[in-house]
Each structure stands twice: as structure tokens, then as C-alpha cells.
C-alpha positions as a printed Julia matrix, in Angstrom:
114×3 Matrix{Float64}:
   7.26   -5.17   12.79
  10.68   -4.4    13.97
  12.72   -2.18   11.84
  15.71   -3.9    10.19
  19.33   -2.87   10.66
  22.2    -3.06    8.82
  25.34   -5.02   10.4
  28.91   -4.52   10.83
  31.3    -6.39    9.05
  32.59   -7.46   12.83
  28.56   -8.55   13.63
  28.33  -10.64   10.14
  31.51  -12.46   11.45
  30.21  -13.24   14.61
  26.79  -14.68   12.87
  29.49  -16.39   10.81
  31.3   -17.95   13.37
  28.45  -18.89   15.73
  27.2   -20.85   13.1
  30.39  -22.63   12.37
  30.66  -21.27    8.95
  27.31  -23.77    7.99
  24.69  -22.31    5.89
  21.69  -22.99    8.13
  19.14  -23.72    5.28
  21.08  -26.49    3.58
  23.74  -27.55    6.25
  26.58  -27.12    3.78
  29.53  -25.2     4.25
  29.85  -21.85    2.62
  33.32  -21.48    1.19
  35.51  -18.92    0.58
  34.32  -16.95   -2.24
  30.73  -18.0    -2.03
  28.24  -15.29   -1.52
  26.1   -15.78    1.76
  23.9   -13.15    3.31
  22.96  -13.07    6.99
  19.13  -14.62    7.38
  16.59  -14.03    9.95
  15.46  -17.22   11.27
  11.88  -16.35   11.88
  11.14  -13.71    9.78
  10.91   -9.83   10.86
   7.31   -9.85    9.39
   6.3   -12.49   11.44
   7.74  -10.58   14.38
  11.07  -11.87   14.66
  13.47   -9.99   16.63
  16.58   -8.19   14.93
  19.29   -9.43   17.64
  22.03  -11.88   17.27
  19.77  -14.93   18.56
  17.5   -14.68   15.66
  20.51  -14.31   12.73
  22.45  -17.07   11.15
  24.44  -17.19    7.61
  22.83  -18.87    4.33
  24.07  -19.21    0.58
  22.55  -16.47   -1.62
  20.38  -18.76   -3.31
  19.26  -21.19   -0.34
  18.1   -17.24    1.07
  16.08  -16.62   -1.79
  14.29  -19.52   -2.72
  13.63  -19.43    1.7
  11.9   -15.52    1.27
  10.16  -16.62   -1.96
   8.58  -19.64    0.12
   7.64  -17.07    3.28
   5.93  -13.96    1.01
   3.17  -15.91    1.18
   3.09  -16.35    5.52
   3.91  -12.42    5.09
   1.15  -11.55    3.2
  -1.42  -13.71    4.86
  -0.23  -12.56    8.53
  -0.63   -8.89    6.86
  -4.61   -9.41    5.59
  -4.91  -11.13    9.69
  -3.97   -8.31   10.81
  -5.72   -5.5     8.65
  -9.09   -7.75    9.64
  -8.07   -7.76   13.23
  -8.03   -3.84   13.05
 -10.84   -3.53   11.09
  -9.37   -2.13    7.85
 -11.36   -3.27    4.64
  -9.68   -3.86    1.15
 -11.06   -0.84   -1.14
 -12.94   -1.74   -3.47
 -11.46   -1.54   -6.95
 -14.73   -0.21   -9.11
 -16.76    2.56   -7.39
 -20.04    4.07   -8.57
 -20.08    6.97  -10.6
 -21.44    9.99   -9.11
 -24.95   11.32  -10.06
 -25.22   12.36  -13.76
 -22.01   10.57  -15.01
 -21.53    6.75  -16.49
 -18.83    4.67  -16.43
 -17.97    4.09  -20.66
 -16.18    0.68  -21.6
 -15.01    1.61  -25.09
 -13.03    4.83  -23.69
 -12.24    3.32  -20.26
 -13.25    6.07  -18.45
 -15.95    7.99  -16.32
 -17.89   10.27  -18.57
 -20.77   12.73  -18.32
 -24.46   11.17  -19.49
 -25.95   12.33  -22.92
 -29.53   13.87  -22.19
């Protein structure tokens, strides 16, 4: 994943300008006074690059509603890739050691009664 880097207010206006001042997710023009952030078209998670080419302005909310809609191509391209390398989830209950017993009505891992 390529690390993310912040941008120059000079940079932002160039992503502004390139893009004709259009919010690229819903087409509309963002006004003055609206809030916009600068959005990676395909997402650095998914390998997109961190350059210019890959930037363009959106509206606050048409940028969160898109990153709430890709967590789930993050996350999935994430568990690829742990498989890939051959990392396994940990398990989340684990045997108690020799001599010891897991106890539901404290919660805990505690030593056998002989």
C-alpha cells in the first residue's frame, strides 16, 4: 500500500482546477463555501497511486458515503492477501493448558479442583 501524503494548498487547487471545480462522484459543482476533500479515485488500499492522476475533488458527504461503500473491497482485498501469504486468522478460544479449565460463570481460565 502506498503511504498517503498530505497536499499543499497550491496541489488541492490544481486537483481543483483540473477537475473544473466538479465534484467527481456526483457531477455537481462544489460552491464556494462547500466543504470538499480531495478523493483518490481508485483507492490507496487497492493500490492506487498517490500522484496527481489518481486525485480529483468530491463534496464531504458524496466522499463518505464513497469510503463507506469501499471498506468492504478493503477488507476483502486484505483477507486475499493474508491467504496469499499464508497468514491464518487466530483463533479466538484456545485450550487451556494442562491442569487448568476454562470457567463460564467467572469468565476466566482457572486451576482444576482435585
Amino acid at each position: 500500500m502506498t503511504a498517503r501524503r498530505s497536499l499543499s494548498p497550491m496541489q488541492r487547487l490544481k486537483v481543483f482546477e483540473a477537475a473544473s471545480g466538479r465534484c467527481h462522484l456526483c457531477e455537481q459543482r462544489i460552491q464556494v463555501g462547500d466543504k470538499w476533500d480531495v478523493e483518490h479515485v481508485r483507492p490507496l488500499a487497492l493500490l492506487g497511486a498517490d500522484d496527481q492522476s489518481n486525485m480529483r475533488p468530491a463534496h464531504k458527504d458524496c466522499h463518505k458515503t464513497k469510503t463507506k461503500a469501499d471498506a468492504a473491497s478493503w477488507s476483502k482485498a486484505k483477507r486475499i492477501k493474508a491467504k496469499l501469504l499464508g497468514i491464518k486468522k487466530p483463533s479466538s478460544f484456545r485450550k487451556p493448558p494442562p491442569g487448568f479449565k476454562y470457567d463460564w460463570r467467572v469468565g476466566r481460565v482457572v486451576k482444576e479442583a482435585r
